[in-house]
C-alpha positions in Angstrom: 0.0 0.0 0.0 1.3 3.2 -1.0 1.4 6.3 1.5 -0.3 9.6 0.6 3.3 11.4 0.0 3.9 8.7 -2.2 0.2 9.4 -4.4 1.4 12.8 -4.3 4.6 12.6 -5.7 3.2 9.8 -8.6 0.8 12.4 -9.4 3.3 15.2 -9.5 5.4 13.6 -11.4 2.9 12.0 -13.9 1.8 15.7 -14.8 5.5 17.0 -15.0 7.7 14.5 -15.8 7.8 15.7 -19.4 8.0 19.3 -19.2 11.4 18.7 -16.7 13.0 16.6 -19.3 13.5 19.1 -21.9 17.2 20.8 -21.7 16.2 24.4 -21.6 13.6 23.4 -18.6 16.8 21.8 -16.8 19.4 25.0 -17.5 16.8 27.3 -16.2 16.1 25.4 -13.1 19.7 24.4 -12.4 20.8 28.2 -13.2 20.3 29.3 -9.1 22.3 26.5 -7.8 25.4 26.4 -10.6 25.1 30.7 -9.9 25.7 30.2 -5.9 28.1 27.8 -7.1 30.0 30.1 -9.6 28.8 33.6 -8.9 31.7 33.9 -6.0 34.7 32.1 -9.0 33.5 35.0 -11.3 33.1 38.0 -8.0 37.0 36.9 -7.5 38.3 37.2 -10.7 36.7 40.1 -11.3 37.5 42.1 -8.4 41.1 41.2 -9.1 40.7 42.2 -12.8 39.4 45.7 -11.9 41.1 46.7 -8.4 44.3 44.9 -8.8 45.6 44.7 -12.5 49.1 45.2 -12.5 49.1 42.5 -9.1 48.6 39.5 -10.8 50.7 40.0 -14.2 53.3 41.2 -12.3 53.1 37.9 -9.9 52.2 35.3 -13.0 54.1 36.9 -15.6 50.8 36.6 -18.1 48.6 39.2 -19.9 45.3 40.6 -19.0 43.9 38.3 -21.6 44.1 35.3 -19.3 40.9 36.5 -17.3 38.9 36.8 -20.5 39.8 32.9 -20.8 39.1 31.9 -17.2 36.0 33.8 -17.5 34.5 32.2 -20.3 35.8 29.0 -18.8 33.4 29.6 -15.4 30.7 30.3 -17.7 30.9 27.3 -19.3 31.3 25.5 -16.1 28.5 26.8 -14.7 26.2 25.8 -17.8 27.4 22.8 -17.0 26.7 22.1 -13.6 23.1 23.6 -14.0 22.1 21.3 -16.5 24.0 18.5 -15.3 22.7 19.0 -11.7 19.1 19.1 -12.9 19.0 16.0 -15.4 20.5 14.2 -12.4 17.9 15.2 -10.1 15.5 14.0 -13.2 16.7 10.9 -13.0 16.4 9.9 -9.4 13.1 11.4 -10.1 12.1 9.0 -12.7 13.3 5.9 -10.9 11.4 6.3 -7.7 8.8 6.9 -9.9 9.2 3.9 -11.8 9.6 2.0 -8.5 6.2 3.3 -7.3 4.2 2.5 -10.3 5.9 -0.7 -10.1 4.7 -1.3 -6.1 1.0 0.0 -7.1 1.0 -2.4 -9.6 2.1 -5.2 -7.3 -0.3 -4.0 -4.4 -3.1 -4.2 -7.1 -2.5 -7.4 -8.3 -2.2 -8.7 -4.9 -5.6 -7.3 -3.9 -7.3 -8.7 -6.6 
Protein backbone atom coordinates (compact mmCIF):
# COMPACT_ATOMS: atom_id res chain seq x y z
CA UNK A 1 0.00 0.00 0.00
CA UNK A 2 1.25 3.23 -0.96
CA UNK A 3 1.39 6.33 1.46
CA UNK A 4 -0.32 9.64 0.62
CA UNK A 5 3.28 11.40 0.03
CA UNK A 6 3.91 8.74 -2.23
CA UNK A 7 0.20 9.37 -4.41
CA UNK A 8 1.42 12.76 -4.33
CA UNK A 9 4.55 12.64 -5.72
CA UNK A 10 3.17 9.82 -8.55
CA UNK A 11 0.78 12.39 -9.37
CA UNK A 12 3.27 15.18 -9.53
CA UNK A 13 5.44 13.57 -11.41
CA UNK A 14 2.95 12.01 -13.85
CA UNK A 15 1.78 15.74 -14.82
CA UNK A 16 5.52 17.01 -14.98
CA UNK A 17 7.74 14.48 -15.84
CA UNK A 18 7.76 15.65 -19.42
CA UNK A 19 8.04 19.32 -19.24
CA UNK A 20 11.35 18.73 -16.66
CA UNK A 21 12.98 16.59 -19.29
CA UNK A 22 13.49 19.07 -21.94
CA UNK A 23 17.22 20.79 -21.67
CA UNK A 24 16.18 24.41 -21.56
CA UNK A 25 13.59 23.40 -18.56
CA UNK A 26 16.83 21.82 -16.79
CA UNK A 27 19.36 25.03 -17.49
CA UNK A 28 16.84 27.27 -16.18
CA UNK A 29 16.12 25.42 -13.14
CA UNK A 30 19.67 24.45 -12.40
CA UNK A 31 20.77 28.18 -13.19
CA UNK A 32 20.25 29.27 -9.12
CA UNK A 33 22.25 26.48 -7.78
CA UNK A 34 25.42 26.42 -10.64
CA UNK A 35 25.13 30.72 -9.89
CA UNK A 36 25.67 30.19 -5.89
CA UNK A 37 28.11 27.81 -7.09
CA UNK A 38 30.03 30.06 -9.63
CA UNK A 39 28.82 33.58 -8.87
CA UNK A 40 31.72 33.91 -5.98
CA UNK A 41 34.74 32.12 -9.00
CA UNK A 42 33.46 35.04 -11.31
CA UNK A 43 33.07 38.01 -8.03
CA UNK A 44 37.00 36.89 -7.55
CA UNK A 45 38.35 37.16 -10.70
CA UNK A 46 36.71 40.06 -11.33
CA UNK A 47 37.55 42.13 -8.39
CA UNK A 48 41.12 41.23 -9.10
CA UNK A 49 40.74 42.17 -12.79
CA UNK A 50 39.37 45.67 -11.93
CA UNK A 51 41.15 46.68 -8.36
CA UNK A 52 44.30 44.94 -8.76
CA UNK A 53 45.61 44.69 -12.47
CA UNK A 54 49.14 45.17 -12.52
CA UNK A 55 49.10 42.48 -9.15
CA UNK A 56 48.56 39.47 -10.76
CA UNK A 57 50.74 40.04 -14.19
CA UNK A 58 53.33 41.22 -12.30
CA UNK A 59 53.12 37.90 -9.92
CA UNK A 60 52.24 35.33 -12.97
CA UNK A 61 54.08 36.88 -15.57
CA UNK A 62 50.81 36.59 -18.09
CA UNK A 63 48.60 39.17 -19.86
CA UNK A 64 45.33 40.55 -19.02
CA UNK A 65 43.92 38.34 -21.58
CA UNK A 66 44.15 35.32 -19.32
CA UNK A 67 40.90 36.52 -17.25
CA UNK A 68 38.87 36.83 -20.47
CA UNK A 69 39.76 32.91 -20.77
CA UNK A 70 39.06 31.94 -17.24
CA UNK A 71 35.99 33.76 -17.51
CA UNK A 72 34.50 32.17 -20.34
CA UNK A 73 35.82 29.00 -18.78
CA UNK A 74 33.41 29.58 -15.37
CA UNK A 75 30.75 30.27 -17.68
CA UNK A 76 30.93 27.25 -19.30
CA UNK A 77 31.30 25.54 -16.06
CA UNK A 78 28.54 26.81 -14.70
CA UNK A 79 26.21 25.82 -17.80
CA UNK A 80 27.38 22.80 -17.00
CA UNK A 81 26.74 22.06 -13.62
CA UNK A 82 23.10 23.56 -13.98
CA UNK A 83 22.10 21.32 -16.49
CA UNK A 84 24.04 18.52 -15.32
CA UNK A 85 22.70 19.03 -11.69
CA UNK A 86 19.12 19.12 -12.87
CA UNK A 87 19.01 16.02 -15.36
CA UNK A 88 20.52 14.19 -12.44
CA UNK A 89 17.90 15.15 -10.11
CA UNK A 90 15.50 13.98 -13.18
CA UNK A 91 16.67 10.87 -13.04
CA UNK A 92 16.35 9.90 -9.36
CA UNK A 93 13.06 11.35 -10.06
CA UNK A 94 12.11 8.97 -12.70
CA UNK A 95 13.34 5.91 -10.92
CA UNK A 96 11.44 6.34 -7.74
CA UNK A 97 8.76 6.92 -9.87
CA UNK A 98 9.24 3.87 -11.83
CA UNK A 99 9.61 1.99 -8.46
CA UNK A 100 6.17 3.34 -7.33
CA UNK A 101 4.20 2.50 -10.31
CA UNK A 102 5.94 -0.74 -10.10
CA UNK A 103 4.67 -1.27 -6.07
CA UNK A 104 0.98 -0.03 -7.07
CA UNK A 105 1.02 -2.44 -9.63
CA UNK A 106 2.15 -5.19 -7.34
CA UNK A 107 -0.34 -4.03 -4.44
CA UNK A 108 -3.12 -4.17 -7.08
CA UNK A 109 -2.50 -7.43 -8.27
CA UNK A 110 -2.20 -8.74 -4.86
CA UNK A 111 -5.62 -7.31 -3.89
CA UNK A 112 -7.31 -8.68 -6.58
Amino acid sequence: MLTADELKFIHFWELNRIEYSKFWNKFWRGLPMASIFGLPILLFIGCVYFFLPEWYTKISNTNWQTFVVIFIAILILIFFYAVARMHFKWELNEQVYLELKHKQKKTKQQIH
